[in-house]
LOTOR-98300 format. One record per atom (N, C-alpha, C): x, y, z; residue in one letter. Coordinates in steps of 0.1 Angstrom, whole numbers, padded with zeros to 4 digits, always signed. Example, Ala and Ser with C-alpha at 12.3 -4.5 7.8 and 13.67 -1.06 7.14 Angstrom:
+0132-0057+0078a+0123-0045+0078a+0132-0033+0078a+0128-0022+0071s+0137-0011+0071s+0129+0000+0079s
END
This chain:
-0679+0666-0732x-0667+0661-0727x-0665+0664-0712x-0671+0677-0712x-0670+0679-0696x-0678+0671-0688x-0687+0665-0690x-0700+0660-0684x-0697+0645-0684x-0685+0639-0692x-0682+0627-0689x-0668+0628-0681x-0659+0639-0679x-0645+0640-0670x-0655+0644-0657x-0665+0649-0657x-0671+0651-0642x-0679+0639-0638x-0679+0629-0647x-0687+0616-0640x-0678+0608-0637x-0665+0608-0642x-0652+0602-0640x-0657+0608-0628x-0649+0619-0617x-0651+0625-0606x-0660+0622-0599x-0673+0617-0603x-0681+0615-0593x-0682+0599-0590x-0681+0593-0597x-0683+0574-0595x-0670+0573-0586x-0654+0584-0590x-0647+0579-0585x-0644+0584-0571x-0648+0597-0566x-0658+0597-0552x-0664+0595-0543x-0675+0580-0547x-0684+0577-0548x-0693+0588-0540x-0696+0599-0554x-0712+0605-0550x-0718+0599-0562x-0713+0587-0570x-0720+0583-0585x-0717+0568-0585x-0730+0564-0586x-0728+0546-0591x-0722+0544-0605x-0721+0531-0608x-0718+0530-0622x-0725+0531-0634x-0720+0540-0643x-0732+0546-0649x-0729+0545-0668x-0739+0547-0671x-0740+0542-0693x-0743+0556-0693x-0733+0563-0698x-0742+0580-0707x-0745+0581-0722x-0755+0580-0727x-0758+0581-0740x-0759+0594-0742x-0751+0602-0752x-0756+0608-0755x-0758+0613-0771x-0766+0627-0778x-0764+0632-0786x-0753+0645-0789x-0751+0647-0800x-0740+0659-0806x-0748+0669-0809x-0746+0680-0810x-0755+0694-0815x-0746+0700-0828x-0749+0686-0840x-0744+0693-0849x-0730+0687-0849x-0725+0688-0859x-0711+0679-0862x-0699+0686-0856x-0693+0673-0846x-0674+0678-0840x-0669+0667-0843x-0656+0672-0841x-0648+0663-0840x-0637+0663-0828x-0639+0649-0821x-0631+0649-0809x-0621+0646-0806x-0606+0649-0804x-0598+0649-0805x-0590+0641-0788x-0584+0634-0793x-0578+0627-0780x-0568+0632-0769x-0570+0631-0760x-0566+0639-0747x-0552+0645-0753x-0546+0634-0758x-0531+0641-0762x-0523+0642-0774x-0536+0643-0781x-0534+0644-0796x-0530+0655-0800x-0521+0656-0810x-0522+0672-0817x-0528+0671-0827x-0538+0684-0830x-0548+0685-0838x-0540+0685-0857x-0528+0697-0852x-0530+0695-0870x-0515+0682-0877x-0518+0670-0868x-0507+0659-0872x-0521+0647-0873x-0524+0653-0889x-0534+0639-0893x-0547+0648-0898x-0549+0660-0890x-0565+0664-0890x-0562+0676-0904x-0569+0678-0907x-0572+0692-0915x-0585+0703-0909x-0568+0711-0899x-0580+0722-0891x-0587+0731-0896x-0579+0735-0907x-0591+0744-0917x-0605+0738-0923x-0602+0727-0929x-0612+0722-0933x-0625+0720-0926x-0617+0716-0912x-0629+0711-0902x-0634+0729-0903x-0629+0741-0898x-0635+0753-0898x-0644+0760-0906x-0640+0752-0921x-0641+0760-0933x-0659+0752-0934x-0658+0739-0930x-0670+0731-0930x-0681+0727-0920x-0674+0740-0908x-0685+0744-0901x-0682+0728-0889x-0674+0719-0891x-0672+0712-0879x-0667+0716-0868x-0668+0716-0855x-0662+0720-0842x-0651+0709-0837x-0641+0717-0833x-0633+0713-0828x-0637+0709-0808x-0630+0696-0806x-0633+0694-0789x-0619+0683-0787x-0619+0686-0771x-0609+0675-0764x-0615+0666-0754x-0611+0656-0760x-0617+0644-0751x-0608+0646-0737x-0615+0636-0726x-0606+0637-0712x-0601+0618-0717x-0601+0612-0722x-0597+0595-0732x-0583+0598-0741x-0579+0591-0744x-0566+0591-0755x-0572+0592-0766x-0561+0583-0777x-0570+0581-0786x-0563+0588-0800x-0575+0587-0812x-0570+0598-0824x-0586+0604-0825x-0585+0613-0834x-0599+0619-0838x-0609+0613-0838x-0625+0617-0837x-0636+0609-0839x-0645+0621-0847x-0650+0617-0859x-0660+0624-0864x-0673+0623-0857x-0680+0633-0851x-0696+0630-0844x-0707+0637-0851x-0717+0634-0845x-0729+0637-0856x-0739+0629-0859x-0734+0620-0866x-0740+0608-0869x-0737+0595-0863x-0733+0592-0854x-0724+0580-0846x-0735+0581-0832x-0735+0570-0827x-0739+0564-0812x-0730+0568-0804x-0728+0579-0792x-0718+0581-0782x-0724+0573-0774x-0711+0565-0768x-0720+0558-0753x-0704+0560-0742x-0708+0565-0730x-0698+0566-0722x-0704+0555-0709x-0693+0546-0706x-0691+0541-0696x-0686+0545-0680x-0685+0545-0671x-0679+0553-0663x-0681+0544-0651x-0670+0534-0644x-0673+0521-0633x-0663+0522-0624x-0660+0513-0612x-0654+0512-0602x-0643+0503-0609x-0635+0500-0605x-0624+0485-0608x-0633+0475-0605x-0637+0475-0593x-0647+0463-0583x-0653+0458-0592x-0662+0467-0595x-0679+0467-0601x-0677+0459-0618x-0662+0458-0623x-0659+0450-0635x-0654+0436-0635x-0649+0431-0623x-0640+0426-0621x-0633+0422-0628x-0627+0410-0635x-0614+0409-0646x-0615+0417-0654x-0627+0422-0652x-0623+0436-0669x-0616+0447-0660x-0615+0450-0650x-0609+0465-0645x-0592+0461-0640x-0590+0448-0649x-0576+0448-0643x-0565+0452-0647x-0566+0460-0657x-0556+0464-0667x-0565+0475-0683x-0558+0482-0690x-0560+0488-0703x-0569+0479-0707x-0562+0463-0716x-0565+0457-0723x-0578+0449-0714x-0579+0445-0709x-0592+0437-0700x-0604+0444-0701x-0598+0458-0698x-0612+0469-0700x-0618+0464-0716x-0613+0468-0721x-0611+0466-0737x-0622+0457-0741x-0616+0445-0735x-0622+0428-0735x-0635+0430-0729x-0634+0433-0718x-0648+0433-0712x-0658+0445-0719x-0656+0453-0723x-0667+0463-0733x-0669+0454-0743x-0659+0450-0750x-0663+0447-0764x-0672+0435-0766x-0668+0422-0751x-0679+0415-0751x-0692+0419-0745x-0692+0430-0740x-0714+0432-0732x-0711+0440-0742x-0709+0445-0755x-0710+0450-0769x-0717+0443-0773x-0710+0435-0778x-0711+0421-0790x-0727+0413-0785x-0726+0411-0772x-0737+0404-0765x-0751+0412-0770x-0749+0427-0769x-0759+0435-0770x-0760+0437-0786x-0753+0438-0796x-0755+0442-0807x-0760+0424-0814x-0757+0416-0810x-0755+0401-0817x-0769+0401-0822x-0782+0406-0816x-0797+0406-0830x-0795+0414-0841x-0786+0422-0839x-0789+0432-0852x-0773+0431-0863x-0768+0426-0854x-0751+0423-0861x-0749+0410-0857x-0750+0398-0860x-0744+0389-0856x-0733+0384-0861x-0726+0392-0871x-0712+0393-0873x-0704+0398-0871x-0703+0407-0858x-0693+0414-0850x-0686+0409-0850x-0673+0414-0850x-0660+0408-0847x-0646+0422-0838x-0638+0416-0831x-0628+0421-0826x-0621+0422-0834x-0615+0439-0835x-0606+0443-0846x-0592+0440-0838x-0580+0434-0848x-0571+0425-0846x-0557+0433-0853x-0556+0449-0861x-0552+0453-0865x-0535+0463-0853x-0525+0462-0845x-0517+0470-0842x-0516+0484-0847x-0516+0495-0843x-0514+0507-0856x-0504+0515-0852x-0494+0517-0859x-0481+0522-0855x-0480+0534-0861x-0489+0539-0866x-0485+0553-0874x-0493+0562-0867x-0494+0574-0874x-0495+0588-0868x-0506+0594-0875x-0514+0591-0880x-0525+0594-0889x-0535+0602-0878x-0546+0611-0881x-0555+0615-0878x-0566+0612-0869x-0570+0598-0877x-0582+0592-0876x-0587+0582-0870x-0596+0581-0857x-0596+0569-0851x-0601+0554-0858x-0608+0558-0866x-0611+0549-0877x-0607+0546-0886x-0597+0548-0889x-0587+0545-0897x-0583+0532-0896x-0578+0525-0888x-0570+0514-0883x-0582+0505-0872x-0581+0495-0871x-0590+0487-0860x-0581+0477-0853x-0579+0480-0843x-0572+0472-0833x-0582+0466-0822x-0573+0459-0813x-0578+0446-0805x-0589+0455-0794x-0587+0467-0794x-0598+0474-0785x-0609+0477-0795x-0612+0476-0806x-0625+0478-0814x-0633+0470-0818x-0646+0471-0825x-0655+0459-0829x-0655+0468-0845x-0653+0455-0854x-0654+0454-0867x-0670+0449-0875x-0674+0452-0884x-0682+0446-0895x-0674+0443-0906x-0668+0430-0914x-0670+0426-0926x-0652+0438-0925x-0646+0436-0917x-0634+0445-0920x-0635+0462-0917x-0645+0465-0920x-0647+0480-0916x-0648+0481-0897x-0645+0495-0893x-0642+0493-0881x-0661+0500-0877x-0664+0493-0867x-0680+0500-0863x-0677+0506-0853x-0669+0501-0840x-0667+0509-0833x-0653+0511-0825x-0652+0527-0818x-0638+0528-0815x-0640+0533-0801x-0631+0525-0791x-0631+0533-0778x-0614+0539-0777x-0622+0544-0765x-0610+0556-0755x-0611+0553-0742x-0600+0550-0734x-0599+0552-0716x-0595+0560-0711x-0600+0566-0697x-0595+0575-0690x-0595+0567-0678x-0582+0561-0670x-0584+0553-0658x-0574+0564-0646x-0586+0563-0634x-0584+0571-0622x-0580+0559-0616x-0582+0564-0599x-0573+0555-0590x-0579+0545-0588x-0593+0547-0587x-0604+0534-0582x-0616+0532-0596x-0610+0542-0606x-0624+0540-0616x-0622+0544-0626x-0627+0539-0637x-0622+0538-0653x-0633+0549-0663x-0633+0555-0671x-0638+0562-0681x-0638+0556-0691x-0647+0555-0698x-0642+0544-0714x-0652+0551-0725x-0648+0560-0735x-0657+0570-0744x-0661+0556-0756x-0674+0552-0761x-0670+0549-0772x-0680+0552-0787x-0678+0554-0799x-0689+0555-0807x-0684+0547-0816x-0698+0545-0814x-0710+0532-0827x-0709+0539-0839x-0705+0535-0854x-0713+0542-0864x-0728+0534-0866x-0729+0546-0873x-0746+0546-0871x-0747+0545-0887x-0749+0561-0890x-0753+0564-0904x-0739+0573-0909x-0744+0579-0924x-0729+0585-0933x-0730+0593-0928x-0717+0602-0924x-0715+0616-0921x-0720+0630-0929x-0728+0638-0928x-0729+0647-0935x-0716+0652-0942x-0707+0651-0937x-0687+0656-0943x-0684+0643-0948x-0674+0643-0951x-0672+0633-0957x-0661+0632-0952x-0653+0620-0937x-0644+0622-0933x-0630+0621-0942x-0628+0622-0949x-0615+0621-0963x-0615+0632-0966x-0623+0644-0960x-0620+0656-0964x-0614+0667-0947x-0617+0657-0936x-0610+0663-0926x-0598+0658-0920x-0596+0643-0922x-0584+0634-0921x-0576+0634-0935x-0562+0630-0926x-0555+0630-0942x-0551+0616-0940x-0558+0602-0928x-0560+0587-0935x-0574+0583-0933x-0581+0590-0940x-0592+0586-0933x-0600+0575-0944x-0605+0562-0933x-0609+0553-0943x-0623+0554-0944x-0627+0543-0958x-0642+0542-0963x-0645+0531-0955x-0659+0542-0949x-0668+0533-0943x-0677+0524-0947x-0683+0522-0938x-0698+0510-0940x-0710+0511-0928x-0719+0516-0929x-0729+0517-0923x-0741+0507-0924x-0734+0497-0918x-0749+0483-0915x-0754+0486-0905x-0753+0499-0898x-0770+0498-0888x-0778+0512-0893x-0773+0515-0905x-0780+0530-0909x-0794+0525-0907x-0801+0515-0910x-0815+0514-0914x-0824+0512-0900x-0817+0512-0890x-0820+0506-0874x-0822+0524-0867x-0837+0519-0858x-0838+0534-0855x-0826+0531-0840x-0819+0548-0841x-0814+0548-0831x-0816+0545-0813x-0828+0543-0810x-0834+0541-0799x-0835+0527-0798x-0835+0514-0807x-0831+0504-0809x-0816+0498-0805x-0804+0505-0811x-0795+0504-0813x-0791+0509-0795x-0795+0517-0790x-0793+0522-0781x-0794+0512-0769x-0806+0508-0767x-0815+0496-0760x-0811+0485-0760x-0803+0482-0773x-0795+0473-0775x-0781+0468-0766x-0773+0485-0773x-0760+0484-0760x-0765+0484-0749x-0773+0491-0738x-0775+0488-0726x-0778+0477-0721x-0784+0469-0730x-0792+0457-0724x-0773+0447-0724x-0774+0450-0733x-0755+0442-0732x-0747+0443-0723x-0745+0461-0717x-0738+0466-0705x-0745+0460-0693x-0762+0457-0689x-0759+0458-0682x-0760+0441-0678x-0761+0431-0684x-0762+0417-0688x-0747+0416-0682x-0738+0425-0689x-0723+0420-0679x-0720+0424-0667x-0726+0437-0664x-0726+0439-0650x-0734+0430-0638x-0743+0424-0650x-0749+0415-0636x-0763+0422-0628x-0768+0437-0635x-0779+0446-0629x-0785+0448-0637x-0798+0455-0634x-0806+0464-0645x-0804+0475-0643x-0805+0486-0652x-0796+0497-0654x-0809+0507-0650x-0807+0516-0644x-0819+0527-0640x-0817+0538-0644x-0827+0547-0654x-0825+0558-0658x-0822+0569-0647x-0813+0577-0652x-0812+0587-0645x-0805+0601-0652x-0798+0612-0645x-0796+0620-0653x-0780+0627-0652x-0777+0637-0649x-0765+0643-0647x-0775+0652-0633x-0766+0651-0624x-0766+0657-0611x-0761+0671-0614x-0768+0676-0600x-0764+0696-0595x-0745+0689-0594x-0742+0684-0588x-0726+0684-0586x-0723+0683-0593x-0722+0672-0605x-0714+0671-0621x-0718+0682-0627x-0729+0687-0628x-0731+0698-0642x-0723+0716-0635x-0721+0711-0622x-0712+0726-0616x-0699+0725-0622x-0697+0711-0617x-0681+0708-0621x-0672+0709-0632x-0686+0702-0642x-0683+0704-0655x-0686+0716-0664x-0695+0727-0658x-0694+0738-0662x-0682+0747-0660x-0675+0743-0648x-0664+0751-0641x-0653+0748-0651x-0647+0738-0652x-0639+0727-0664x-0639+0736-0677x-0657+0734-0685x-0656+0743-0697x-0653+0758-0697x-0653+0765-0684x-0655+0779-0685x-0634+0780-0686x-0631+0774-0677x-0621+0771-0678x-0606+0766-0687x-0616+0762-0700x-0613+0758-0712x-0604+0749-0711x-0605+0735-0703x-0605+0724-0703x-0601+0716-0717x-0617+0719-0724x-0613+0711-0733x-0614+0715-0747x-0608+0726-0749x-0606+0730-0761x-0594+0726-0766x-0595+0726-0780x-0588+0723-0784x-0570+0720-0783x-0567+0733-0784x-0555+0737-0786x-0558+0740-0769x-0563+0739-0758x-0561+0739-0746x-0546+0728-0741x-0552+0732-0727x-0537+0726-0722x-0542+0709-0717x-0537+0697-0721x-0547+0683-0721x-0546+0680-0709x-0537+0689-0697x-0540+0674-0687x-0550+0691-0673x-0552+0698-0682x-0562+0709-0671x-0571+0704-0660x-0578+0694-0667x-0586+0688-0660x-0585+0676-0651x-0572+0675-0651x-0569+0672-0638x-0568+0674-0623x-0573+0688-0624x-0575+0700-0608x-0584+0698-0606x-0594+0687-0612x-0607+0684-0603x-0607+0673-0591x-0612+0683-0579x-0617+0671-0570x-0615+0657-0574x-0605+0645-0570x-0612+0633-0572x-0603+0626-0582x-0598+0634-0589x-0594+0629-0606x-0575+0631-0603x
END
């Protein structure tokens, strides 16, 4: 979480182009949205009792089970989107179509979740609204924004495969899923979204890594306890930039 509030800081900067972070979890968390309270929906014990970790996103949002899921973090200029950087919902629009473009060989039934959610539940997956992509009614994927002055953050995960936990045992609405890309190796699925991200941006996307400046920043952030849980949600705001 620090490593994507420090790339917020750096694109918006510019010591950082616009950039796709894929990454992995070490073991199962659950991420909790910038201004969410943990025990209104979640079961903190449980998550303890089951060896899940607790974290704070620098995105809105409700809970996300990780582990088994595709993280992919976005992180762009306004410019660099155009109609998609003009507002919350455009963002939205514009991910979910270089999504769909990118998933359409392996899913060509995607669909935009059409769902409002007005309640207080736990769970990001619980409910599917006009910022998510659906399978067959189940929600596949859920994003989060974090928008700076000149540049947007946008967290999202893919389900992939079934959670080792069974999220019904750490949410108290947590729905039954569906995993149609369990059988797809993850480096596929991966290759996939990029080639979608960068088909809308208009580039080819060049590997690269986390820089000496983000991983200071973002070390300073976690020592700082940024993003813990029961931390204070807008800490990370005293960064350079943000």
């Amino acid at each position: 979480m620090a490593t994507d509030a420090a790339l917020l800081w750096a694109v918006e900067s510019g010591a950082a182009p616009p950039t796709v972070r894929v990454y992995e979890w070490d073991g199962l968390w659950l991420s909790l949205g910038r201004f969410q309270t943990a025990e209104r929906g979640v079961r903190v014990d449980k998550c303890r009792q089951l060896g899940v970790r607790l974290v704070r996103r620098p995105t809105g949002g409700r809970g996300v089970l990780h582990g088994s899921d595709v993280t992919v973090t976005l992180c762009a200029p306004y410019a660099a989107l155009g109609d998609g950087g003009g507002s919350v919902a455009s963002l939205y629009r514009w991910c979910n179509e270089a999504l769909v473009n990118g998933l359409c060989q392996l899913l060509p039934t995607v669909e935009v979740g059409g769902v409002r959610y007005a309640g207080r539940g736990g769970d990001c997956f619980a409910t599917a609204t006009s910022a998510d992509l659906c399978v067959g009614g189940a929600k596949l994927l859920g994003s989060a924004q974090r928008r700076g002055q000149v540049a947007a953050l946008v967290q999202m995960s893919l389900v992939w495969r079934r959670p080792l936990v069974d999220p019904a045992a750490l949410f108290c609405d947590a729905a039954g899923g569906r995993y149609p890309l369990s059988d797809v190796p993850r480096e596929v699925i991966i290759g996939s979204l990029v080639q979608g991200i960068g088909a809308s941006v208009g580039a080819s996307l060049v590997e690269g890594g986390v820089t000496a400046r983000e991983r200071s920043w973002a070390d300073a952030e976690e020592a700082a306890g940024a993003f813990l849980p029961d931390g204070p949600p807008a800490r990370f705001d005293s960064g350079a930039g943000l």
